[in-house]
C-alpha positions as CSV (number, residue, x, y, z in Angstrom):
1,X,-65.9,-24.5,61.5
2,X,-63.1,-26.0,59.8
3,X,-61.6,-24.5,56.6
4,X,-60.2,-26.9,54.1
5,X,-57.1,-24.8,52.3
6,X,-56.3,-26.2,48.7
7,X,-52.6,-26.1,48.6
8,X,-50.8,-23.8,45.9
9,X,-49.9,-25.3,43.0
10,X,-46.5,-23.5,41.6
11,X,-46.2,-23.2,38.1
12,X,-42.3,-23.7,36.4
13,X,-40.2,-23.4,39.3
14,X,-37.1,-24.6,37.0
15,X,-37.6,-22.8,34.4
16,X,-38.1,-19.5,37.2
17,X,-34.4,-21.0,38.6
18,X,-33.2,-20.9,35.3
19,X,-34.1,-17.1,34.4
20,X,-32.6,-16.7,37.8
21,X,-29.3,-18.1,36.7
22,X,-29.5,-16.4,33.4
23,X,-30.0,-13.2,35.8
24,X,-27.0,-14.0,37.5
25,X,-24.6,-14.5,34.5
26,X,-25.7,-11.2,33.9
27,X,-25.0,-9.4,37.2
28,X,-21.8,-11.1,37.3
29,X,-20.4,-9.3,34.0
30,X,-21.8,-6.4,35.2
31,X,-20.3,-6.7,38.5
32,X,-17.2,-7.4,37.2
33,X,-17.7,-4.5,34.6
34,X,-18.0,-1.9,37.2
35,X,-15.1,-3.6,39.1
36,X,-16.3,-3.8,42.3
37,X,-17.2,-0.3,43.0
38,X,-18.5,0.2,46.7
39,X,-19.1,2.7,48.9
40,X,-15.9,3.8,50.7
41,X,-15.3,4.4,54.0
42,X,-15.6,7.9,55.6
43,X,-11.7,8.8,55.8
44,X,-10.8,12.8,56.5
45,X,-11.7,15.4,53.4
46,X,-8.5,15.3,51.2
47,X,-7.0,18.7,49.6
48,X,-8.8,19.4,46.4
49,X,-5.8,19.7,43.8
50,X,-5.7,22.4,41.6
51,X,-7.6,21.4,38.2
52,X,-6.1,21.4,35.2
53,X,-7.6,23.4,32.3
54,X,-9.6,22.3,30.1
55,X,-7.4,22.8,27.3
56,X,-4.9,20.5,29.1
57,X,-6.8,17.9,29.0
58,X,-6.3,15.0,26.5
59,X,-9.4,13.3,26.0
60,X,-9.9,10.1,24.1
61,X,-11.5,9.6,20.5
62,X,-14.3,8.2,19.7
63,X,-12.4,5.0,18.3
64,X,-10.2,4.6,21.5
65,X,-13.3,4.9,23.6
66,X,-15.1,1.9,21.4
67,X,-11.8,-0.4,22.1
68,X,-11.9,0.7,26.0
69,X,-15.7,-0.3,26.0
70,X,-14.6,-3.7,24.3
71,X,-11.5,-4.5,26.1
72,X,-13.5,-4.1,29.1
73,X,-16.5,-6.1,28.1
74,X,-14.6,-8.8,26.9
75,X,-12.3,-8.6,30.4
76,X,-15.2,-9.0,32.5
77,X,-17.4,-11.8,30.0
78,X,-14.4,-13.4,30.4
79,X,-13.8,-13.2,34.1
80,X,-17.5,-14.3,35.1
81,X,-17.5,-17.3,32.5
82,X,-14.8,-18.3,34.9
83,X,-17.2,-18.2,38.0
84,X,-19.5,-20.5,35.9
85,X,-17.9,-23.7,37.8
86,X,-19.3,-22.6,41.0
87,X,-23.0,-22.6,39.9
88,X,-25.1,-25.7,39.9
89,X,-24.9,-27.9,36.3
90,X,-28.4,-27.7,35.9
91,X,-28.0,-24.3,35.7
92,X,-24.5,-23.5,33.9
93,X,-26.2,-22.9,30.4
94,X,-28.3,-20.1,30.8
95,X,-25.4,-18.8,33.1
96,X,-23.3,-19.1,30.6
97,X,-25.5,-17.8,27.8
98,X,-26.8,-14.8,30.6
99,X,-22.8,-13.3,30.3
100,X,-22.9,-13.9,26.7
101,X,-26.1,-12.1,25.9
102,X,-25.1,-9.0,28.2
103,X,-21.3,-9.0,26.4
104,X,-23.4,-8.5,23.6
105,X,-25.9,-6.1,24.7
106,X,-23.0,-3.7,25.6
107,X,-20.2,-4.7,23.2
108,X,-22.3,-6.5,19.9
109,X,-19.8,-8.8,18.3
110,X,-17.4,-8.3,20.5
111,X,-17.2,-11.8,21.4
112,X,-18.0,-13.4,18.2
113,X,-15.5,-11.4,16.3
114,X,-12.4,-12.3,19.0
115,X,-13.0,-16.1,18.7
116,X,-13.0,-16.0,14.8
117,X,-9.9,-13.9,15.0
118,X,-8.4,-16.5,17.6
119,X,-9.8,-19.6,15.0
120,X,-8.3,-17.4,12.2
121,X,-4.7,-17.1,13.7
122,X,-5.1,-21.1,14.2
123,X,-6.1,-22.1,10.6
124,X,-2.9,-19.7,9.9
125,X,-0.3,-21.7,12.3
126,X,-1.9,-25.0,11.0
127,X,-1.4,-23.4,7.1
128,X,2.0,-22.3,8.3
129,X,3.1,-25.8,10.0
130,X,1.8,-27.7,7.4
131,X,4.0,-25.7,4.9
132,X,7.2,-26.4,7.1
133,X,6.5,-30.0,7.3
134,X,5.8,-30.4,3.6
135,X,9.0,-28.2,3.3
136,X,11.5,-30.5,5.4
137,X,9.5,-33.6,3.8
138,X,10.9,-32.2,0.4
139,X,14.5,-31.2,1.5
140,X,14.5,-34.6,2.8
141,X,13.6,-36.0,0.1
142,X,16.0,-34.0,-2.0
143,X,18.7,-35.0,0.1
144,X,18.2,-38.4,-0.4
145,X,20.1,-40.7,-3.5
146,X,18.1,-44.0,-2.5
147,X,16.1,-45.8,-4.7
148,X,17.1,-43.5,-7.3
149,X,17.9,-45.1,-11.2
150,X,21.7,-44.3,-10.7
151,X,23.6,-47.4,-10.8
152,X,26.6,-47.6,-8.8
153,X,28.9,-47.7,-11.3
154,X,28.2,-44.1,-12.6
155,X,30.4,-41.5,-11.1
156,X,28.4,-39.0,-11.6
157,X,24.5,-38.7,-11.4
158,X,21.7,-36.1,-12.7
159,X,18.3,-35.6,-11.7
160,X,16.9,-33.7,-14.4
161,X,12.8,-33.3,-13.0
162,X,14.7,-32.6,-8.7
163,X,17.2,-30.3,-10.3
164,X,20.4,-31.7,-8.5
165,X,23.0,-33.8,-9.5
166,X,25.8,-35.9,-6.9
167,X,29.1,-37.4,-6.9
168,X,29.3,-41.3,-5.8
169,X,31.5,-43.7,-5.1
170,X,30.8,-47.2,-6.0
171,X,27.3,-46.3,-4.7
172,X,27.9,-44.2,-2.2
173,X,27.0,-40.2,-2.6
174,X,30.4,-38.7,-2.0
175,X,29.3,-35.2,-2.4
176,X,26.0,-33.2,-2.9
177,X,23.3,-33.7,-3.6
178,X,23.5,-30.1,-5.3
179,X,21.2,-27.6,-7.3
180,X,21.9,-27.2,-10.9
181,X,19.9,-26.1,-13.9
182,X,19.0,-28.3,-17.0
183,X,18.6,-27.3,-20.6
184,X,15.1,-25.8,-21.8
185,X,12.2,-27.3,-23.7
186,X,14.1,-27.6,-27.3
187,X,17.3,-27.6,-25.8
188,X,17.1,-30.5,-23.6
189,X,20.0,-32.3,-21.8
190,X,19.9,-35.5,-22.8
191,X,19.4,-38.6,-20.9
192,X,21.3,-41.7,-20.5
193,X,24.7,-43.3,-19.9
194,X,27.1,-40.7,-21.2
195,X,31.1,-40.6,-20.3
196,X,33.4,-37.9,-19.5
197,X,35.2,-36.8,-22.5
198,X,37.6,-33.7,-21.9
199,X,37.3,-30.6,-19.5
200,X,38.5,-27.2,-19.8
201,X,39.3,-25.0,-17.0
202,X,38.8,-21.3,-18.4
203,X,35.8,-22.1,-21.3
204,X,33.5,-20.1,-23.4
205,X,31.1,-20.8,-26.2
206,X,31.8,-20.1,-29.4
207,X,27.9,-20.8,-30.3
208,X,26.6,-18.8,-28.1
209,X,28.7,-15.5,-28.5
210,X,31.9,-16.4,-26.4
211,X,29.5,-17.0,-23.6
212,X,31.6,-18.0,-20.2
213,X,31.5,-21.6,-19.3
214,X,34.2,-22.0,-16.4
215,X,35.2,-25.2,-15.3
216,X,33.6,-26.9,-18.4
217,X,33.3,-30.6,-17.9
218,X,31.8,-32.2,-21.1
219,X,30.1,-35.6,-21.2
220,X,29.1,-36.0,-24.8
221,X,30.9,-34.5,-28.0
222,X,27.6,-32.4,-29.0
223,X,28.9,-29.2,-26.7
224,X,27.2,-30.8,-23.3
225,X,29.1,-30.1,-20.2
226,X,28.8,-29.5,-16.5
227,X,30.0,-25.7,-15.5
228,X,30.0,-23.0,-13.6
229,X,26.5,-20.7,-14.4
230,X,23.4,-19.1,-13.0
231,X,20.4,-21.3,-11.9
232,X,17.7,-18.8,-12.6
233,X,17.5,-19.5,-15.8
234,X,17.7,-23.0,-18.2
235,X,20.8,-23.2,-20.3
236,X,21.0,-24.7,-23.6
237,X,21.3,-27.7,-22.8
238,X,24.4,-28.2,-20.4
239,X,24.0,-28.7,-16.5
240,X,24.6,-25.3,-15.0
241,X,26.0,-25.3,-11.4
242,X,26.6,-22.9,-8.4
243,X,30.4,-22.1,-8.6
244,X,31.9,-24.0,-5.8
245,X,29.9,-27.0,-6.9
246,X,31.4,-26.4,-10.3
247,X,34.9,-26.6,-8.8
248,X,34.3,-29.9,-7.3
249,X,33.4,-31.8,-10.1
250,X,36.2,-30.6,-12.3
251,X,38.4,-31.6,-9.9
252,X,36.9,-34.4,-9.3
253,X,36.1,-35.8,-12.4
254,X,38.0,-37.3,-15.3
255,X,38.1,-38.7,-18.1
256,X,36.3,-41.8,-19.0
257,X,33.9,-41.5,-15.7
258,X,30.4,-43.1,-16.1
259,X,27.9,-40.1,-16.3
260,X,23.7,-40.9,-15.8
261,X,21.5,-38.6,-16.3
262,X,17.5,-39.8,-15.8
């Protein structure tokens, strides 16, 4: 009598393969985790040390023991993500997403919150190199005297809105650019073609209660002059400069010298 045997129809098998894998991501962190524990080989019974007392004992906190759990975790999710190469592509996902859900299992938000730390410290060194780019950009920029409204006749220019002022020789910066400080709102320094009138060494100002105003170099016959002064503050309408910078120009200057201030 012959039997007729219907053959057996198996339901999924890539989805079974792929719970497999899944599986696998899984016993990889863990295997990892554990650090390869085996079974060692019988060896001779050592000497049992004396044990320390309990009191002598230094055991960790609750905190240290959360960072040990974490550091581990994320040690071995790491480790077996790099094993993923070696399974099949079809299969690489739920791998993958088998470490990931066990890193989680054991450390929740462990992983998460490293990578947004690690995309945090990037956004920071982009924010960071960004600022020194726009920072040189600027000091270059400051340091430049082309295509500026200072003909090459004047002697002496000022950029009131950059805050410097240079020396030139028929058109050529001779020294600076340098800082300085312009008058404030209501006590502007004016702007123009002006010419160097007179200069005194050892200067103060009567109008403003004998106030110093070393190596005063004045460019109009209203009280305006380059000197030596702090840059924190606006002046009263003179052009304020570091002391050596002051120096420079009253030895530089003279008068009758072609002054432009824009």
């Amino acid at each position: 009598m012959n039997i007729r045997r219907t053959p057996a129809h198996h339901s999924g098998p890539t989805r079974t393969i792929r719970r497999r894998a899944a599986a696998l991501g899984i016993a990889a962190v863990a295997a990892i985790g554990i650090g390869g524990a085996g079974i060692a080989p019988a060896t001779a019974a050592p000497s049992i040390p004396s044990l320390p007392a309990a009191g002598d004992i230094a055991l960790p906190g609750p905190d240290e023991i959360n960072d040990m759990v974490r550091d581990g975790v994320l040690d071995a999710h790491d480790a077996a993500l790099l094993q993923a190469g070696k399974v099949p592509e079809q299969f690489r996902d739920a791998y993958e997403q088998g470490v990931r859900d066990l890193a989680d299992l054991v450390a929740p938000g462990a992983v998460q919150e490293r990578q947004d730390q690690r995309d945090a410290a990037e956004r920071a060194a982009a924010a960071a190199r960004a600022e020194r780019e726009a920072r040189t950009a600027a000091e270059q920029r400051r340091a430049s005297t082309n295509n500026t409204p200072c003909p090459a006749s004047a002697r002496v220019c000022v950029d009131i809105d950059g805050k410097r002022t240079w020396l030139q020789q028929n058109g050529n910066t001779s020294y600076g650019p340098v800082s300085m400080s312009p008058g404030k709102p209501g006590q502007d320094t004016p702007r123009g073609n002006f010419t160097v009138q007179y200069k005194v060494k050892d200067e103060i100002s009567r109008e403003f209660n004998n106030a110093p105003m070393p190596y005063a170099v004045y460019f109009t016959n209203n009280g305006h002059a380059f000197h030596q002064g702090t840059l924190d503050t606006q002046s009263a309408g003179c052009v304020r400069m570091n002391n050596q910078d002051a120096i420079t120009y009253f030895n530089a200057l003279n008068p009758g010298d072609q002054v432009f201030i824009y």
